[in-house]
C-alpha positions in Angstrom: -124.9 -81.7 -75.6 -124.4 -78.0 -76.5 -120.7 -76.9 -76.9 -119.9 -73.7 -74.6 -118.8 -70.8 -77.0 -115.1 -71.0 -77.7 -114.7 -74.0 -76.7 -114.8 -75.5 -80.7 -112.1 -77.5 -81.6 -109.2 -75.3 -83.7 -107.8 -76.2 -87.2 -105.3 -74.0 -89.6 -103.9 -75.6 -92.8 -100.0 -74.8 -93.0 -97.1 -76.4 -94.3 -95.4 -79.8 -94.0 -95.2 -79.6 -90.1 -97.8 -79.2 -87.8 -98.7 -79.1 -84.2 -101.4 -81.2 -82.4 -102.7 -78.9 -79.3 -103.9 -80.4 -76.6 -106.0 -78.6 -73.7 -106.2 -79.9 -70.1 -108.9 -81.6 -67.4 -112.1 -79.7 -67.3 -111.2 -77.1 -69.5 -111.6 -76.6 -73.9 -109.5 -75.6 -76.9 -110.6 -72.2 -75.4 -107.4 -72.2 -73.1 -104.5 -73.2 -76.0 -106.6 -71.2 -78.6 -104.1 -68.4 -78.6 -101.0 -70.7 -78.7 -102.8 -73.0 -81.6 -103.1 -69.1 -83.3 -99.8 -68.7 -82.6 -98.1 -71.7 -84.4 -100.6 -71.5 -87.1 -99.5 -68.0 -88.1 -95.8 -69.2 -88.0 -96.8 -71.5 -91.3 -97.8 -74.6 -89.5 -100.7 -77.1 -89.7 -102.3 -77.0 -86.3 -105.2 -78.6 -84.7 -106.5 -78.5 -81.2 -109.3 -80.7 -80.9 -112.1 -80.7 -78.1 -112.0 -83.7 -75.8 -114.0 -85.7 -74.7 -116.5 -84.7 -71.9 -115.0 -81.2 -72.6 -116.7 -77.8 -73.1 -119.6 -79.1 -72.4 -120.6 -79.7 -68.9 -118.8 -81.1 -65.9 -121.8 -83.5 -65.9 -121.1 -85.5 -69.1 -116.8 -85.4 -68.4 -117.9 -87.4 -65.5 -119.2 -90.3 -67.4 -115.5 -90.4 -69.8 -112.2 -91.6 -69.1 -108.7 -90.5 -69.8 -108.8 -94.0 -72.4 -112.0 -91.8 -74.3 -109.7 -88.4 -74.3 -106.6 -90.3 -75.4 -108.3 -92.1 -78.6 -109.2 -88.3 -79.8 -105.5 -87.6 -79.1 -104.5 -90.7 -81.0 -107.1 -90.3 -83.8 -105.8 -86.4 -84.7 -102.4 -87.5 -84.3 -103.5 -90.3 -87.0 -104.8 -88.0 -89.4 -101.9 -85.5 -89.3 -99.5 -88.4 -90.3 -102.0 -90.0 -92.5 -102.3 -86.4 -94.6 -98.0 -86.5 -94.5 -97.0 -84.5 -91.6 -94.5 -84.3 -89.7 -95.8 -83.8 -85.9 -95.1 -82.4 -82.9 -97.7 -82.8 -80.0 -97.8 -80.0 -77.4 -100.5 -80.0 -74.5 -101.2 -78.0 -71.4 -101.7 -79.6 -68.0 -103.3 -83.0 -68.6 -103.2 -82.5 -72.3 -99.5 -82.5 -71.6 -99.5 -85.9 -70.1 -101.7 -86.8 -72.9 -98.9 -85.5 -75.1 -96.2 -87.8 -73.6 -98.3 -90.9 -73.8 -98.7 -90.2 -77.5 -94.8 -90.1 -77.7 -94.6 -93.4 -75.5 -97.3 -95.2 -77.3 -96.2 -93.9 -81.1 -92.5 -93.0 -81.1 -92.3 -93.3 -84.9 -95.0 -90.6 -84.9 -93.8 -88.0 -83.0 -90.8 -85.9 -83.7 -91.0 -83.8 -80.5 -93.2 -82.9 -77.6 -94.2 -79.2 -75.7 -95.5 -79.8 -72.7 -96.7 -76.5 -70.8 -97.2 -77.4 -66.7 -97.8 -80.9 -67.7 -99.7 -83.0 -65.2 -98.1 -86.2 -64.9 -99.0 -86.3 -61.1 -100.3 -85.2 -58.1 -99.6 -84.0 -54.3 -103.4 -83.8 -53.1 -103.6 -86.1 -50.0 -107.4 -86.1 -51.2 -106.5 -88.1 -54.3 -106.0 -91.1 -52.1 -109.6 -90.7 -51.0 -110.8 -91.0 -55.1 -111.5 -94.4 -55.3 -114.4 -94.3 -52.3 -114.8 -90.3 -52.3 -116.2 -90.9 -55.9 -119.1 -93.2 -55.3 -120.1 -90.4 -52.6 -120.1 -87.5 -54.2 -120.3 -86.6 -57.6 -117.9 -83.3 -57.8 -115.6 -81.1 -55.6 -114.8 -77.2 -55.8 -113.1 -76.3 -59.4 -110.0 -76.3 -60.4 -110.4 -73.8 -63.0 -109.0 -70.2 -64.1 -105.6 -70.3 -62.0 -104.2 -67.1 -64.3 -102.4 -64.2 -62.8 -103.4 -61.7 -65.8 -106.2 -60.3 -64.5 -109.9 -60.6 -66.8 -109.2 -63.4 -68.1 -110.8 -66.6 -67.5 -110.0 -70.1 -69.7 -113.7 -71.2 -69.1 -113.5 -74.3 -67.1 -115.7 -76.1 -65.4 -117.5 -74.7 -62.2 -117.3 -78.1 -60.4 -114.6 -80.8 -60.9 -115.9 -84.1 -61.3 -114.7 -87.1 -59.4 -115.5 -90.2 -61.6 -113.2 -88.2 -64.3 -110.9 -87.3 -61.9 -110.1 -91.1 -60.5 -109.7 -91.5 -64.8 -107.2 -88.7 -64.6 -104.6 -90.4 -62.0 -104.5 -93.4 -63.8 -103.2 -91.7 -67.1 -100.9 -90.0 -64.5 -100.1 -93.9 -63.4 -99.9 -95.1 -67.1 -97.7 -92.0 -68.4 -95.2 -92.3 -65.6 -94.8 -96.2 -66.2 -93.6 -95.6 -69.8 -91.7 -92.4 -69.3 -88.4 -94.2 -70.3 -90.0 -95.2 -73.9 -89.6 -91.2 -74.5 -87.2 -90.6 -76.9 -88.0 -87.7 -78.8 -87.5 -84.1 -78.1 -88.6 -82.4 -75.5 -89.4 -78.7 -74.1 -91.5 -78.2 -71.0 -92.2 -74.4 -70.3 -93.6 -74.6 -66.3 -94.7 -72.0 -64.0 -92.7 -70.5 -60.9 -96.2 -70.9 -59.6 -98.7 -73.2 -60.1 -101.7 -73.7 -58.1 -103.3 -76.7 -59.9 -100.0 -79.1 -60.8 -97.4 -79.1 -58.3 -93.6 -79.2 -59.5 -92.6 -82.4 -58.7 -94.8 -83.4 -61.8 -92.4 -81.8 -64.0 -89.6 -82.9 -61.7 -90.9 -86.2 -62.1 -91.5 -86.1 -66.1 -87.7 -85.0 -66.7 -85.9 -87.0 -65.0 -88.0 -89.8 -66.3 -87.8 -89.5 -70.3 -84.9 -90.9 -72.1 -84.6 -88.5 -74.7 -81.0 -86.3 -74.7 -82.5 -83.8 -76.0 -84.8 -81.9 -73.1 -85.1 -78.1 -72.2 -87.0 -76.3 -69.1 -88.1 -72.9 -70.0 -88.8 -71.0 -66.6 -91.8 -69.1 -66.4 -92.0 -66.1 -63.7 -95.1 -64.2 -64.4 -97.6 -66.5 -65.0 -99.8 -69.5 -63.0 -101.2 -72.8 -64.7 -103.0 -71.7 -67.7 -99.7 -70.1 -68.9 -101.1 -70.3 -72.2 -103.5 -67.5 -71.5 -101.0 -65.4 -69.1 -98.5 -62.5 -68.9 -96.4 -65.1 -70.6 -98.3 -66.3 -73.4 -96.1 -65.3 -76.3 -92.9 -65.9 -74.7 -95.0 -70.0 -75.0 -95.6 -69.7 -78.7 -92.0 -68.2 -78.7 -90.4 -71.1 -77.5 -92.5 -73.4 -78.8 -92.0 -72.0 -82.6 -88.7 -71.8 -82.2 -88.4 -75.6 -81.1 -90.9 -77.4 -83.8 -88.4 -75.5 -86.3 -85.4 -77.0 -84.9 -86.8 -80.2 -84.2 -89.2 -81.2 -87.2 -89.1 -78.5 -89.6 -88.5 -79.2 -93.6 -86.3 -77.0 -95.0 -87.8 -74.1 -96.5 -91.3 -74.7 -95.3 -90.8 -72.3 -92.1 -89.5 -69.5 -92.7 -89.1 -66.2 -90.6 -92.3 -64.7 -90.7 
């Protein structure tokens, strides 16, 4: 299956300390590409791989599961550490959620976490309807694009699938089961509004981990795909500024 342009996975070779970035439901590296930029030009090792049944079409992310988009997670993370890295995983949206469940799962291998309007769970009364509504139809209107910056568009999907979808709330299930195994670092940057994830999931997700180390970073001017938005550097920002204080070697990052 073709990749969409853009939507390549994303790799910079830094220093001692890098970053895996991962991207949300029905989207593609596309919509963390300038926050993977970001970190990389700060001197760390970043990549932000392409998951599965993503950038493609809405058609084949129907026929994966969060399990298939975790191991990805879970393999990158693996290869970071393998190489000698020290990591921190960051992720928008779902790939927030995937983020945390690398932390629960693989606590020795995660020295913090970023999680940008992480989706750890939902208010739709429509998601009770996913385990018949599924079998029925194959997709519903998109979710894409919620981005108050006018022109620019993260290049998700035109239809949301439902098989994938179903997939997506139980990762939601799974995360929030384990939240308490969270121990590491943690800085969630969410949006004053958000069309796609509602705030409870962040609500949910902090009061949840049992790391002492946790920060909220407020963000005013941008929706969902903050990582694209008005706010966009004030999210590299933040999340520089915390792999530093949380993982950073000394001397490897300095002030560029």
């Amino acid at each position: 299956m073709p990749i969409q342009p853009g939507a390549e996975e994303y790799r910079a070779t830094g220093g001692p300390v890098a970053v895996l970035v991962l991207h949300g439901f029905t989207g593609s590296p596309r919509s963390v590409r300038p926050w993977a930029e970001g970190l990389a030009a700060a001197g760390l090792t970043v990549h932000a791989p392409r998951l599965p049944g993503h950038g493609t079409s809405w058609q084949e992310l129907n026929r994966t599961r969060w399990e298939d988009w975790f191991a990805t997670a879970d393999a990158a993370l693996t290869r970071l550490r393998t190489g000698g890295h020290e990591v921190v995983v960051a992720g928008l949206s779902a790939g927030g959620g995937l983020a945390v469940r690398l932390a629960e799962t693989r606590p020795d291998d995660v020295r913090g976490v970023v999680a940008v309007n992480p989706s750890v769970r939902g208010d739709d009364p429509r998601l009770r309807l996913l385990p018949v509504l599924r079998w029925l139809v194959p997709s519903i209107a998109p979710i894409g694009d919620d981005i108050a910056r006018p022109g620019v568009t993260e290049g998700a999907y035109p239809r949301t699938p439902l098989h994938a979808t179903w997939s997506l709330t139980r990762l939601w299930a799974s995360v929030r089961a384990d939240l308490a195994l969270v121990r590491a670092p943690l800085l969630v940057l969410v949006s004053t509004v958000d069309h796609v994830v509602p705030r409870i999931s962040t609500t949910t997700l902090v009061a949840g981990v049992s790391s002492p180390d946790v920060s909220v970073v407020e963000l005013t001017r941008s929706r969902h795909v903050a990582t694209l938005d008005h706010e966009a550097d004030l999210v590299v920002t933040r999340s520089v500024e915390f792999v530093r204080r949380v993982a950073a070697a000394p001397g490897t990052l300095e002030a560029s």
